[in-house]
RODO-2510 file (C-alpha; in nm, 4 decimals, decimal comma):
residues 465
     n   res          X          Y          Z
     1     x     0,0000     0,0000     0,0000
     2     x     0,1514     0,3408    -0,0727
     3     x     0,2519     0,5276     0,2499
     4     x     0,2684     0,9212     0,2780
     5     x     0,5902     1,0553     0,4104
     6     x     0,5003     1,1939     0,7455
     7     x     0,7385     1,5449     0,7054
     8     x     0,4890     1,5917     0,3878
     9     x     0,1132     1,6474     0,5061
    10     x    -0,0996     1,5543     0,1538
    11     x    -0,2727     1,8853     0,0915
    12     x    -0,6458     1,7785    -0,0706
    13     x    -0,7001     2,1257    -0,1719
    14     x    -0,5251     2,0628    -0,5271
    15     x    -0,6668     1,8170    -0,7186
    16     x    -0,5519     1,9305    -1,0424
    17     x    -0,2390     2,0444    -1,1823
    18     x    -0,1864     2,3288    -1,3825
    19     x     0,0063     2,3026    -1,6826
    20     x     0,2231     2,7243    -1,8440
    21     x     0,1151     2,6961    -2,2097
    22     x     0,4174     2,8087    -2,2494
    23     x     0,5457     2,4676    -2,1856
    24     x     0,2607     2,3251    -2,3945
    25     x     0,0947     2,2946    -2,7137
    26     x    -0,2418     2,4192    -2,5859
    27     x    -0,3323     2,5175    -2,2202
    28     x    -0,4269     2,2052    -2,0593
    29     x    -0,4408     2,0692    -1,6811
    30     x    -0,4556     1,6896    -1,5247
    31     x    -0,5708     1,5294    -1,2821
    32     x    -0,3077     1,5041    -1,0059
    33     x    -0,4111     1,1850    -0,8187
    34     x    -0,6005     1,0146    -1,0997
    35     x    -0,5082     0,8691    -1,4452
    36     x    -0,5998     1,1413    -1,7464
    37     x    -0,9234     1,0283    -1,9236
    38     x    -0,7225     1,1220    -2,2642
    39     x    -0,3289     1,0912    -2,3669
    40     x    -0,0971     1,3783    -2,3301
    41     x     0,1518     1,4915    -2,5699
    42     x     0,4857     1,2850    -2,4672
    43     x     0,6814     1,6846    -2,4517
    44     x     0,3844     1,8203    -2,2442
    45     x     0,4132     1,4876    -2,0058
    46     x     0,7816     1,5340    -1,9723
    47     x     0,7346     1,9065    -1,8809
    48     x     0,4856     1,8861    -1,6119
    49     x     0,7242     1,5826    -1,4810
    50     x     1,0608     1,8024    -1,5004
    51     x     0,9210     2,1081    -1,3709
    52     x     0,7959     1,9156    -1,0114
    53     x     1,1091     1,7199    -0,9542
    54     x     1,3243     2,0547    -0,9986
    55     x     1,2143     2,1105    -0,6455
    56     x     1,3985     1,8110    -0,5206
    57     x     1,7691     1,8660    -0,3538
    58     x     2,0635     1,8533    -0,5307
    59     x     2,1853     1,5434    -0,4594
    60     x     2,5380     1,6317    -0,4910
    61     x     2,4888     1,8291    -0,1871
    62     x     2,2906     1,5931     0,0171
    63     x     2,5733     1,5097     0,3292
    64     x     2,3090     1,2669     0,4391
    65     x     2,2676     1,0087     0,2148
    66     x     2,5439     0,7114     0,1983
    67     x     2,4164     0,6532    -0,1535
    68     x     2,5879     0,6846    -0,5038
    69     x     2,4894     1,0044    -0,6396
    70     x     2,7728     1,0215    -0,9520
    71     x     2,8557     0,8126    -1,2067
    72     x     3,0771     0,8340    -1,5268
    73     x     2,8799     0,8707    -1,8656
    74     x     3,0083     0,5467    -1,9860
    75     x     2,8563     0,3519    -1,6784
    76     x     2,5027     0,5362    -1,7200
    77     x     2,4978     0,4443    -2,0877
    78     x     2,5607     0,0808    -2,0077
    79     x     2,2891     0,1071    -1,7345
    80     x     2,0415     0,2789    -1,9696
    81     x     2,1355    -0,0083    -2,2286
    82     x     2,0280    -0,2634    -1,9463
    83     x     1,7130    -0,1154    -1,7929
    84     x     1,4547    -0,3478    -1,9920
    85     x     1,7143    -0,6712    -1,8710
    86     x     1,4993    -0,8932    -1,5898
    87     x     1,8219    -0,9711    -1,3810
    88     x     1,6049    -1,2988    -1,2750
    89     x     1,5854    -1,4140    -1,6416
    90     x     1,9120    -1,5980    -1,6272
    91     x     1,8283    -1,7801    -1,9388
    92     x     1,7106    -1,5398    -2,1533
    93     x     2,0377    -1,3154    -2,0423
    94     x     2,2598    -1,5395    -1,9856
    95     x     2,5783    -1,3137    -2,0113
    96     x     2,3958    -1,0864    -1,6989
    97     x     2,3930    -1,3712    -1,5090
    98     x     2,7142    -1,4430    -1,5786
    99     x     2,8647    -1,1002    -1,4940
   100     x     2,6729    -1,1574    -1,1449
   101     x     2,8580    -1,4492    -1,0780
   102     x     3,2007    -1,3010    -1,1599
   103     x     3,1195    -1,0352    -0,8985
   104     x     3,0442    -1,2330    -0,6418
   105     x     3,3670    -1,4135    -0,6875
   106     x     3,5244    -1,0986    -0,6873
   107     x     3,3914    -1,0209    -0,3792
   108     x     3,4759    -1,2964    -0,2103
   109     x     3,8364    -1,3047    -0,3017
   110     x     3,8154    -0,9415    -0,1794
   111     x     3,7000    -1,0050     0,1647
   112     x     3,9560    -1,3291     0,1749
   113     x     3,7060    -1,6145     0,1721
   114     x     3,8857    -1,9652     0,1512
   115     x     3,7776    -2,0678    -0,2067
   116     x     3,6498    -1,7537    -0,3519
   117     x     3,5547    -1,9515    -0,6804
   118     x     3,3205    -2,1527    -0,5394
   119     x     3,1744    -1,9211    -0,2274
   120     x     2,7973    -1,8708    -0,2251
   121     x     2,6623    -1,5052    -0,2908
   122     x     2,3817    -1,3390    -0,5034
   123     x     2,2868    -0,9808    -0,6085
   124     x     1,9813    -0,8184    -0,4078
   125     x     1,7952    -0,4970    -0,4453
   126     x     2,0489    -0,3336    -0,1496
   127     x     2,2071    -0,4308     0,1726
   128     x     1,7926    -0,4211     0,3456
   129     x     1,7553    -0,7343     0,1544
   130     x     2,1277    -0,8821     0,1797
   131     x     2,1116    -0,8136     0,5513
   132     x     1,7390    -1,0528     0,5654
   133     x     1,8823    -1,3421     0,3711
   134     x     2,1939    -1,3371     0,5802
   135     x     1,9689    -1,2973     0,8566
   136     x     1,7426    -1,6275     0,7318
   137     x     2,0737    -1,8214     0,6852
   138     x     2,1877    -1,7679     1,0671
   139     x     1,8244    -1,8916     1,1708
   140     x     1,8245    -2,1979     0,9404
   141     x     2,1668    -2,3392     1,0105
   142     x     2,0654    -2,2796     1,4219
   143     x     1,7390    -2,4701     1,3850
   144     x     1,8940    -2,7601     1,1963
   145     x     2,1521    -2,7642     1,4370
   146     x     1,9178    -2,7733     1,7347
   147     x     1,6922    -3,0007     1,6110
   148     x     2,0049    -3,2878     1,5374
   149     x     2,0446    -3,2721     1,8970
   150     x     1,6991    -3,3197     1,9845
   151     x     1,6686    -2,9330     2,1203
   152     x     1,3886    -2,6860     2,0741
   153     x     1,3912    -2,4146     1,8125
   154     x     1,1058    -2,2017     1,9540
   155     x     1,3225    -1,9173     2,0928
   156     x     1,6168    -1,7364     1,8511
   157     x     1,7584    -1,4379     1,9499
   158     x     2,0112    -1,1546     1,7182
   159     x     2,2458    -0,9522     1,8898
   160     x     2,3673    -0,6415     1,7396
   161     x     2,4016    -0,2906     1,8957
   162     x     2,1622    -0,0261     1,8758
   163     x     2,3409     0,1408     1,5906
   164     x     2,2768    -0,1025     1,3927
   165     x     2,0000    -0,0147     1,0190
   166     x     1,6587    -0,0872     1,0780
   167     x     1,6212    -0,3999     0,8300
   168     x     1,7843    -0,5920     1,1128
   169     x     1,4941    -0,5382     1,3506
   170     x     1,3010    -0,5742     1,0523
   171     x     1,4066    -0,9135     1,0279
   172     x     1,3565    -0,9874     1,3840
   173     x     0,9942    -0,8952     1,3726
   174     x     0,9006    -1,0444     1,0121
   175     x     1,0714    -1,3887     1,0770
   176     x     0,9854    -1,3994     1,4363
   177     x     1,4080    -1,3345     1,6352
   178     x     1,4794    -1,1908     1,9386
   179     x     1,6156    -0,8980     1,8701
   180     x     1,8914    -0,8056     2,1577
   181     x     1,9667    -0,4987     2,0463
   182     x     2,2716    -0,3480     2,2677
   183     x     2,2760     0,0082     2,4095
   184     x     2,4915     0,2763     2,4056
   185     x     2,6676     0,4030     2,6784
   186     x     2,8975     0,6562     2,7421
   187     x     3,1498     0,7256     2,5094
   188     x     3,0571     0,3748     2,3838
   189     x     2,8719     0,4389     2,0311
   190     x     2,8727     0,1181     1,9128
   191     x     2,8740    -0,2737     1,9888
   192     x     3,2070    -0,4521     2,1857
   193     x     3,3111    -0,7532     2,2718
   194     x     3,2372    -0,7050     2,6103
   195     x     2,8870    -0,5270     2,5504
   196     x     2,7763    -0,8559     2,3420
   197     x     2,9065    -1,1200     2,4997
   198     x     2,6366    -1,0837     2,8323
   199     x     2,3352    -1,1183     2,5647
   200     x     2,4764    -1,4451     2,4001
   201     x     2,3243    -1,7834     2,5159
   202     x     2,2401    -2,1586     2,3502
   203     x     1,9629    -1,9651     2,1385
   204     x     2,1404    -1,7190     1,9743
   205     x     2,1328    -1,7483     1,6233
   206     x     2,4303    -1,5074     1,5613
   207     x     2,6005    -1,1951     1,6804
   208     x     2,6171    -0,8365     1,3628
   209     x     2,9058    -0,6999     1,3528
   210     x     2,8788    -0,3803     1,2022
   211     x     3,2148    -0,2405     0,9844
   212     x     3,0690     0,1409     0,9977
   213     x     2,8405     0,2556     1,2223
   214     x     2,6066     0,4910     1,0275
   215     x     2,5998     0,6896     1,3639
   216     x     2,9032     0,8204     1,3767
   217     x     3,0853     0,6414     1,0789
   218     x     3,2907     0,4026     1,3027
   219     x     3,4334     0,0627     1,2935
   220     x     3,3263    -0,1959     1,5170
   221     x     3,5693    -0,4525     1,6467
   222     x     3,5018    -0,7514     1,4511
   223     x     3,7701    -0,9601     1,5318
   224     x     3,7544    -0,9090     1,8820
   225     x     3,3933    -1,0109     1,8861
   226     x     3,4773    -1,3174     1,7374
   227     x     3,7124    -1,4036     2,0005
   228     x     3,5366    -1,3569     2,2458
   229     x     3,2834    -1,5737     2,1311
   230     x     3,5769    -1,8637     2,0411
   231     x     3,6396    -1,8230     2,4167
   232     x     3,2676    -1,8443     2,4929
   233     x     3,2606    -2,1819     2,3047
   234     x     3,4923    -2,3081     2,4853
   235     x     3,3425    -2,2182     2,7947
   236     x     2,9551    -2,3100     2,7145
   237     x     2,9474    -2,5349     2,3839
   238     x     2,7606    -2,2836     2,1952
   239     x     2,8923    -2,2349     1,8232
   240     x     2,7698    -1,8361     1,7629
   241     x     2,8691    -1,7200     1,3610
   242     x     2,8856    -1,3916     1,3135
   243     x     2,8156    -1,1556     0,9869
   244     x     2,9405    -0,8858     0,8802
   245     x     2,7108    -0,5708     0,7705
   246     x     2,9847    -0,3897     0,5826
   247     x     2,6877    -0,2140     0,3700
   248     x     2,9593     0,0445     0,3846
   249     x     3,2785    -0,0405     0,5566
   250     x     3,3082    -0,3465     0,3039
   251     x     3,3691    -0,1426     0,0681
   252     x     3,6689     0,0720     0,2222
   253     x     3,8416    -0,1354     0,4870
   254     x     3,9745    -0,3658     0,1693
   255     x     4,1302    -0,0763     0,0263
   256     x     4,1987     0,1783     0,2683
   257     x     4,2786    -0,0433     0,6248
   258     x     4,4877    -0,3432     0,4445
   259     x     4,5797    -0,4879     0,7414
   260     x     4,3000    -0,4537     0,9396
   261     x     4,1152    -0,8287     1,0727
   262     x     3,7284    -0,8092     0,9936
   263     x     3,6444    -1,0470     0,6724
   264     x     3,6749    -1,4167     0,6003
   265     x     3,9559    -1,4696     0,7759
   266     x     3,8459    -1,5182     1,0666
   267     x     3,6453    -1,8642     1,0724
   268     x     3,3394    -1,7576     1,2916
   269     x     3,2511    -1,4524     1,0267
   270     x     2,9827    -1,7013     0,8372
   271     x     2,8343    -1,3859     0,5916
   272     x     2,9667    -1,0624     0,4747
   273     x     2,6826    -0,7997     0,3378
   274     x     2,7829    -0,4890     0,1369
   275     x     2,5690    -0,1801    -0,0707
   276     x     2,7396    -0,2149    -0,4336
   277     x     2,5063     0,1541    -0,4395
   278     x     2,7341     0,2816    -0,1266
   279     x     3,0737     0,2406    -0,1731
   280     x     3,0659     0,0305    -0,4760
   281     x     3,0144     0,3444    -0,6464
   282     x     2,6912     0,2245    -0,8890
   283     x     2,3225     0,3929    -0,8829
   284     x     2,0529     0,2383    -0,6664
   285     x     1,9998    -0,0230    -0,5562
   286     x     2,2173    -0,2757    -0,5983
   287     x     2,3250    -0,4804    -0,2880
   288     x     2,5580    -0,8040    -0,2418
   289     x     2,5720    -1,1074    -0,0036
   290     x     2,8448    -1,3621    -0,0023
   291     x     2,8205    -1,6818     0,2170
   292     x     3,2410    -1,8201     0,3389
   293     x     3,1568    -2,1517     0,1677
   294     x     2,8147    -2,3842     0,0710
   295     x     2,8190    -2,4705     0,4636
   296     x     2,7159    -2,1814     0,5484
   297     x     2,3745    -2,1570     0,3023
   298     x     2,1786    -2,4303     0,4212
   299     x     2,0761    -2,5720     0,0737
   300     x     1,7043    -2,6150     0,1624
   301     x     1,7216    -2,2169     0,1422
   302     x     1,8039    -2,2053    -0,2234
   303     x     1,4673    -2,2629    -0,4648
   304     x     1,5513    -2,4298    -0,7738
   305     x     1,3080    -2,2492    -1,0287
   306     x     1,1937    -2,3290    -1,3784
   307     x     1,1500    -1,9695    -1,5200
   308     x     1,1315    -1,9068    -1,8553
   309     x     1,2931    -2,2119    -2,0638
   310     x     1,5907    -2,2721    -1,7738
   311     x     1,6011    -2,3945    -1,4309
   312     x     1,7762    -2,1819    -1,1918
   313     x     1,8933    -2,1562    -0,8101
   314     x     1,7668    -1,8606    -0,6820
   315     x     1,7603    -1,7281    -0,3245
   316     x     1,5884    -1,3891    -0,2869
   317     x     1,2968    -1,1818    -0,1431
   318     x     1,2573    -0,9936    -0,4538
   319     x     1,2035    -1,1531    -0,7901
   320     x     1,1999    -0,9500    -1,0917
   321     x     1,4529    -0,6497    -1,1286
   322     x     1,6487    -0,4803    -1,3519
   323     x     1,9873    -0,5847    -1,4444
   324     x     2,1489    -0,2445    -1,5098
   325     x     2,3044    -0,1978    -1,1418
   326     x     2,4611    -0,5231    -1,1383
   327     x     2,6185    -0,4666    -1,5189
   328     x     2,7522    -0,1223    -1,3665
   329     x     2,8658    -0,2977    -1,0601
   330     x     3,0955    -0,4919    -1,2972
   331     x     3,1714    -0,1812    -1,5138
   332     x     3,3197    -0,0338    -1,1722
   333     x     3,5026    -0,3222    -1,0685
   334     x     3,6645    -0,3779    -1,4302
   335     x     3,7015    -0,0227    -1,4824
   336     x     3,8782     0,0938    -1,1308
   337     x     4,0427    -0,2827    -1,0333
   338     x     4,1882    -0,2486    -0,6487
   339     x     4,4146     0,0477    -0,7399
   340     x     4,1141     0,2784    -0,8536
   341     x     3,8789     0,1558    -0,5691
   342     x     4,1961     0,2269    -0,3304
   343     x     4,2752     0,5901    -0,5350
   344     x     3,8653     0,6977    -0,4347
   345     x     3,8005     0,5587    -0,1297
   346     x     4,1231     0,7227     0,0305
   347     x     4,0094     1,0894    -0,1708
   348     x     3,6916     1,0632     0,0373
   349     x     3,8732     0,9907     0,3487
   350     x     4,1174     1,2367     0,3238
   351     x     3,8354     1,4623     0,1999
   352     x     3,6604     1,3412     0,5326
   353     x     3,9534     1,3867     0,7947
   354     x     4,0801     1,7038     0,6668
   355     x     3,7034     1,8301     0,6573
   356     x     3,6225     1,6951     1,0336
   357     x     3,9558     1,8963     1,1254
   358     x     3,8725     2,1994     1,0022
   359     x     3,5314     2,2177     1,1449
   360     x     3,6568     2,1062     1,4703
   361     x     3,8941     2,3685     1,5154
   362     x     3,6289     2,6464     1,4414
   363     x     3,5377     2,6090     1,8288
   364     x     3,1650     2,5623     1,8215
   365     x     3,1796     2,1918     1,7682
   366     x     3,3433     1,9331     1,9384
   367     x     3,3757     1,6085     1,7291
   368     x     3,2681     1,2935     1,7831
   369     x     3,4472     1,0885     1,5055
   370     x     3,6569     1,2111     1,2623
   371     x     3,6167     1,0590     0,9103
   372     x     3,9138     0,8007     0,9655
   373     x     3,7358     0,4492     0,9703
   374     x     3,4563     0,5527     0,7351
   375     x     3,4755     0,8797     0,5130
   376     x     3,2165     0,9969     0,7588
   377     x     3,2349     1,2037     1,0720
   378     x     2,9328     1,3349     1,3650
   379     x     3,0036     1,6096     1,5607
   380     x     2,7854     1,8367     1,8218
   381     x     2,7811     2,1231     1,9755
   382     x     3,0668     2,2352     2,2466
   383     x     3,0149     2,2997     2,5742
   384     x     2,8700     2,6162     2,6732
   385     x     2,7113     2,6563     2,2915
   386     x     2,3152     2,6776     2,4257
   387     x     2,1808     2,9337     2,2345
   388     x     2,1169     2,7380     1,9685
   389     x     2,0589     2,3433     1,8545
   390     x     2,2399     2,1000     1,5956
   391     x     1,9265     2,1390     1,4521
   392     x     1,9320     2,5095     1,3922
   393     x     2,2525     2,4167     1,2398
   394     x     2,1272     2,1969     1,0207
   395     x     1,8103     2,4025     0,9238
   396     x     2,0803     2,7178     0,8644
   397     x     2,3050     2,5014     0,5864
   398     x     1,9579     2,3478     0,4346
   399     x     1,8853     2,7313     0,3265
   400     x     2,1994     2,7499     0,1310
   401     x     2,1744     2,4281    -0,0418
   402     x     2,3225     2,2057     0,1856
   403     x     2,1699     1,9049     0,3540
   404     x     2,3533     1,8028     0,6667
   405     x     2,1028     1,5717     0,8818
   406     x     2,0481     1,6672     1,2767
   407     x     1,9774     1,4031     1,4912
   408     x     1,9535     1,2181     1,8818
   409     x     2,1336     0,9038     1,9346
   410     x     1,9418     0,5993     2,0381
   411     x     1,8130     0,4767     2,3542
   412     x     2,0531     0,5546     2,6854
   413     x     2,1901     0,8277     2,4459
   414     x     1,9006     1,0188     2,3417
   415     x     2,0285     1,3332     2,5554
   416     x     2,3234     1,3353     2,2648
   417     x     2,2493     1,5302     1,9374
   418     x     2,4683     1,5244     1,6090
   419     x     2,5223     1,6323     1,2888
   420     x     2,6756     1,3794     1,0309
   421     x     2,8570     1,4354     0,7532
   422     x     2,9233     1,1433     0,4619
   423     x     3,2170     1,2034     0,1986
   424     x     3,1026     1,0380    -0,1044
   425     x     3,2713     1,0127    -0,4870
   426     x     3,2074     1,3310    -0,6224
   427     x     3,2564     1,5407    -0,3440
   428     x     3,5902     1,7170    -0,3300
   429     x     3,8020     1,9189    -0,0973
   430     x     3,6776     2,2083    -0,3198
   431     x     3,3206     2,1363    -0,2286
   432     x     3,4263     2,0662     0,1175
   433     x     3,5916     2,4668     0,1330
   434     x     3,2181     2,5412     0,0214
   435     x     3,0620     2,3663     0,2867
   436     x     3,3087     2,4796     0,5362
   437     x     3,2196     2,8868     0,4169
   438     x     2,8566     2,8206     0,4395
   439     x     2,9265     2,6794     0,7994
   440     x     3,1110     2,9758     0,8973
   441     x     2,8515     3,2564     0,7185
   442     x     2,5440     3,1061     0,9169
   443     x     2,7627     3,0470     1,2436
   444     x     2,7764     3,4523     1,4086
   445     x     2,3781     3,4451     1,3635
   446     x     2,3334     3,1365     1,5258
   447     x     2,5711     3,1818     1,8319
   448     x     2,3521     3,5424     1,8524
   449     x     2,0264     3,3655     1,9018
   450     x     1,8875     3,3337     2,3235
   451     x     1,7517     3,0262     2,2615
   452     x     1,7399     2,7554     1,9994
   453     x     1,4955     2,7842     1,7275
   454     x     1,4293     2,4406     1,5774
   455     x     1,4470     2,0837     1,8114
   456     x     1,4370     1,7233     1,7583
   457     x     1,0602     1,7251     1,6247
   458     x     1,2036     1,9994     1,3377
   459     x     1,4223     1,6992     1,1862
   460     x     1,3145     1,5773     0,8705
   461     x     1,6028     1,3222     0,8741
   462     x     1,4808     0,9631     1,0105
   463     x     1,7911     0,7435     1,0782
   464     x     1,8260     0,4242     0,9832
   465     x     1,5534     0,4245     0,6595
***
């Protein structure tokens, strides 16, 4: 069922819109929330189209959104050439299917699985979906487990921290898991080894690990996590996996932190989830999951279809898509190889660090992270700033152009508000000077102000959709 956006009342009082003859062939108007009894000239369509959505952001400037907002030309015109592809049609488009395949092997050589040639892994719409069929793996291999040793399966349990997207209690609720979501405290921002390891027991399914908190842009420590749960097997019997959501981080720790300990090497990581539409660089949606080897899909997972002339293993909540993302995904990955992905993800990190440096040293803002794990940074307000909110921040910058989200932390952190900044392709240290000019023009009326204008209920930014 469609669902309004709640920042965007529907206003009942237009019914109609009305359509400049100068943009037309005649003066006309349509209905707005019905179908046209007649056709419409394809131009006069277009028009009426283009002339709403020019009142959407510039994406380029949107700070809040993790997704790919540039592309190359050649990668859109491959895209464009694949829109009318069904990416589920493996036997009508055989050579999609194929190029697919070769990125999921890439992947999983990338994140160090043990045979990458032979590793489990699909395409999905995004990291929502990769994160549910990880999700359905951890619960499968638990209840066959528990049931060859005669045990109940009536009670799984997740646990992740509170930072974690909200697919994952999404999952918990639609496929009926515990969810044991961690809080925050203190200086703590995200999930530890220490913070997890109290929520574990016999009917845990599996413990997230998430490489980039989209909080505060942050690592969290995956191989410490797993240790600590190799030393809780030893102590209690009970064989916990763990997956990765790198939606994000998957896509820069490889390049940028070489020798840091987070993927497939390390045995008890069972899943690895990544955005190819994040840090992969490609248009939405796009979204990858890769399994460490066949053990680790329970087979009676995978549906073996007959589609359209060919019989195919498929393992997916959605069905029909388009095959242009994943064609672009392996555009990227042929086109930029490790030394290109390394060459952009470090830009946007330097881009992020120097950019978190500057605007800490401005002295209204005290940082909370500073753009050297992910490209991203939060920071609030220093002490003794009260005349004004993040969110009058946030609201200030949104007049020039800029979208820079405001927002409280979750539960047993709520009292902490933050702005967030995410360093993307495309956005340079030139645009980052812009940004930091804007900051500093709306900054002497703000610190003016008795009190602050705009609070948590002005926010139009909802974290973790």
């Amino acid at each position: 069922m469609p669902l309004s956006h709640p920042s965007f009342p529907q206003d009942q009082s237009h019914n109609e819109v009305s359509v400049n003859p100068i943009f037309s062939r005649e003066p006309v108007s349509v209905p707005r929330n019905r179908l046209p009894e007649g056709e419409l000239d394809n131009e006069i369509a277009y028009q009426v189209v283009h002339d709403e959505l020019m009142l959407d952001g510039n994406a380029r400037l949107n700070l809040a959104t993790f997704v790919t907002t540039w592309m190359e030309p050649t990668a859109r015109m491959l895209m464009a050439e694949c829109a009318d592809k069904n990416m589920i049609d493996k036997d009508e488009y055989p050579r999609t299917a194929d190029l697919e395949q070769r990125c999921v092997h890439m992947l999983a050589d990338l994140w160090n699985a043990p045979d990458p040639d032979h590793a489990p892994g699909c395409s999905t719409t995004g990291s929502s979906e990769a994160c549910m069929l990880a999700g359905l793996a951890m619960k499968r291999r638990w209840q066959h487990s528990r049931r060859a040793a005669g045990l109940p399966t009536d009670r799984p349990n997740l646990v992740m921290g509170a930072n974690v997207q909200v697919c994952w209690e999404k999952f918990a609720a639609y496929w009926d898991v515990e969810a044991r979501l961690v809080p925050m405290e203190g200086d703590r921002y995200h999930l530890t080894a220490q913070a997890a390891l109290p929520h574990c027991d016999e009917n845990t399914i599996g413990v997230v690990a998430v490489l980039g908190s989209t909080f505060d842009g942050s690592y969290e420590p995956v191989a410490d996590i797993c240790a600590a749960l190799d030393g809780l097997e030893e102590r209690e019997g009970w064989n916990i996996p763990v997956h990765v959501d790198g939606a994000s981080g998957a896509m820069i720790a490889p390049f940028c932190d070489p020798d840091l300990i987070w993927d497939f090497h390390l045995p008890r990581v069972a899943s690895i989830n990544t955005s190819g539409h994040k840090y992969g660089l490609v248009y939405p949606g796009v979204g990858w999951v890769v399994w460490r080897d066949t053990a680790a899909l329970p087979d009676d997972l995978v549906f073996r279809v007959n589609y359209l002339g060919g019989e195919m293993p498929t393992f997916a909540l959605n069905f029909s898509r388009p095959g242009a993302q994943v064609v672009a995904q392996y555009y990227n990955f042929l086109r930029l190889g490790r030394s290109g992905y390394t060459r952009i993800q470090q830009y946007c990190r330097d881009v992020a660090t120097g950019l978190a440096e500057r605007i800490g040293e401005m002295g209204p803002f005290r940082l909370l992270t500073d753009g050297s794990e992910l490209p991203v940074f939060a920071f609030t307000l220093a002490d003794g700033e009260t005349g004004y909110s993040v969110f009058d921040v946030s609201a200030a910058l949104r007049e020039q152009g800029w979208l820079v989200p405001a927002y409280t932390f979750p539960e047993n952190r709520e009292d902490l508000a933050a702005l967030r900044i995410v360093v993307r392709n495309g956005f340079s240290h030139d645009m980052a000077g812009l940004l930091l000019e804007a900051l500093e023009r709306v900054m002497p009326r703000l610190r003016a102000q008795e009190r602050p204008q705009h609070g948590v209920e002005s926010a139009t930014f909802a974290h973790g959709t």
